[in-house]
N, C-alpha and C positions, 0 to 999 in steps of 0.2 A: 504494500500500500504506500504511495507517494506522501512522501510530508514536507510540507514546504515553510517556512520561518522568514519572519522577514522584519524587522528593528527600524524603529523611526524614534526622534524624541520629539514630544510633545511640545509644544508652544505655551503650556497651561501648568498649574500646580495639580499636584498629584491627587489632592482631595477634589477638584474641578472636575478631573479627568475621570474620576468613578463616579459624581454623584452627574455626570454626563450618561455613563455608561449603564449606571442604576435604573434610569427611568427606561422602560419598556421600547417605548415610543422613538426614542432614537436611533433605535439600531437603523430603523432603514433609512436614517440619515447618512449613514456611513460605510452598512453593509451592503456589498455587488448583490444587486438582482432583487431586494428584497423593497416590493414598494409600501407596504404596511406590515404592523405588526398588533395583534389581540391577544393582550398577556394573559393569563388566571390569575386570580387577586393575588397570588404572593407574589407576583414582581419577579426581583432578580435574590431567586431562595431557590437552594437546592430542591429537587423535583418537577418545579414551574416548569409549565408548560406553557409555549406561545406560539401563536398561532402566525404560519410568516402567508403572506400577500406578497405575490409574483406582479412584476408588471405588464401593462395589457399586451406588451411586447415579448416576441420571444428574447431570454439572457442569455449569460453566460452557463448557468445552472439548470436552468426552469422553462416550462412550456409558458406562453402566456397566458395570465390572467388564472395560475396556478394556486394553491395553498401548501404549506409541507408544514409539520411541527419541528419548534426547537426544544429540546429539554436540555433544562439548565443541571449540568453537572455535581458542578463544586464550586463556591464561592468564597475566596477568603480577601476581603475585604480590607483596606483600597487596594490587594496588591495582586489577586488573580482570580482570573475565571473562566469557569471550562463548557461545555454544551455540546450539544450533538444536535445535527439535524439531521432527521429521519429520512425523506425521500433523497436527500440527495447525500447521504451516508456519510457524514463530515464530521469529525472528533474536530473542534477548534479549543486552543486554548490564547488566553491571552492576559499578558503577565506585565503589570505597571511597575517602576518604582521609581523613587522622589531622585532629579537628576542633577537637583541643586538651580538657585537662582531663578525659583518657581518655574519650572522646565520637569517634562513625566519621561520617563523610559519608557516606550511601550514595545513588547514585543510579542507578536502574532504568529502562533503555527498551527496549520490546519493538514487533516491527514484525512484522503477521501481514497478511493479503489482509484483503480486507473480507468475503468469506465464510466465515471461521471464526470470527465476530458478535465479533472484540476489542474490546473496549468501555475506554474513557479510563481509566476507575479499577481495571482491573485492575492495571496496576504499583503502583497506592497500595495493592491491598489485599493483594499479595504483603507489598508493604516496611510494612506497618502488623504483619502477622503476624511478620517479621525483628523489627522493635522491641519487640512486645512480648515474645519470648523473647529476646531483651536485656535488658529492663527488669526480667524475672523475675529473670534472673542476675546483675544491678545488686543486687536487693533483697535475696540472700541472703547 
């Protein structure tokens, strides 16, 4: 099974950067392919279950206008967290830490089979989308 990793630092303090990552709602601000998301009340709590919304386009992952579930892993809070998404059989984890002069280490590896076409630079293009709504909230 391919696993790919890929390191960006964040633009933001490390407590920004989870209580970003905390809310439901933002994933498909920053995750490839996913155009909404329908959490279960526990949020970002091991077992949670969320519901992802495809876009009405075909992605990289997904058919259009698809649904697949995420289940959230493990959570250790501000500094990792792990999930699986079911149709498209994806172990992600992703690991912050404080990188000095309110600046986050973040770094992203996800591990799928080789027939759901995971390609090397999708963790980069997740974590480049994470940085620039960083880098937005830096600027203002």
């Amino acid at each position: 099974m391919p696993t790919h990793t890929a390191r960006k630092e964040l633009l933001a303090p490390l407590e920004d950067v989870w209580l970003f990552l905390a809310e439901p709602h933002h994933l498909s601000d920053w995750w490839p392919g996913v155009a909404g998301v329908t959490p279960d009340r526990r949020g970002l709590a091991p077992a949670a279950r969320w519901k992802l919304h495809s876009p009405m386009r075909p992605g990289l992952l997904r058919r259009p206008a698809s649904e697949s579930l995420l289940t959230i892993i493990d959570v250790e809070p501000p500094h990792r967290v792990t999930w699986y998404m079911t149709v498209e059989r994806l172990d992600v984890e992703l690991r912050l830490a404080d990188a000095g002069n309110h600046h986050t280490n973040a770094e992203l590896t996800v591990s799928g089979p080789f027939i759901v076409g995971l390609r090397r630079t999708f963790p980069r293009m997740a974590l480049n989308r994470l940085y620039a709504l960083c880098q937005t909230a830096a600027e203002l």
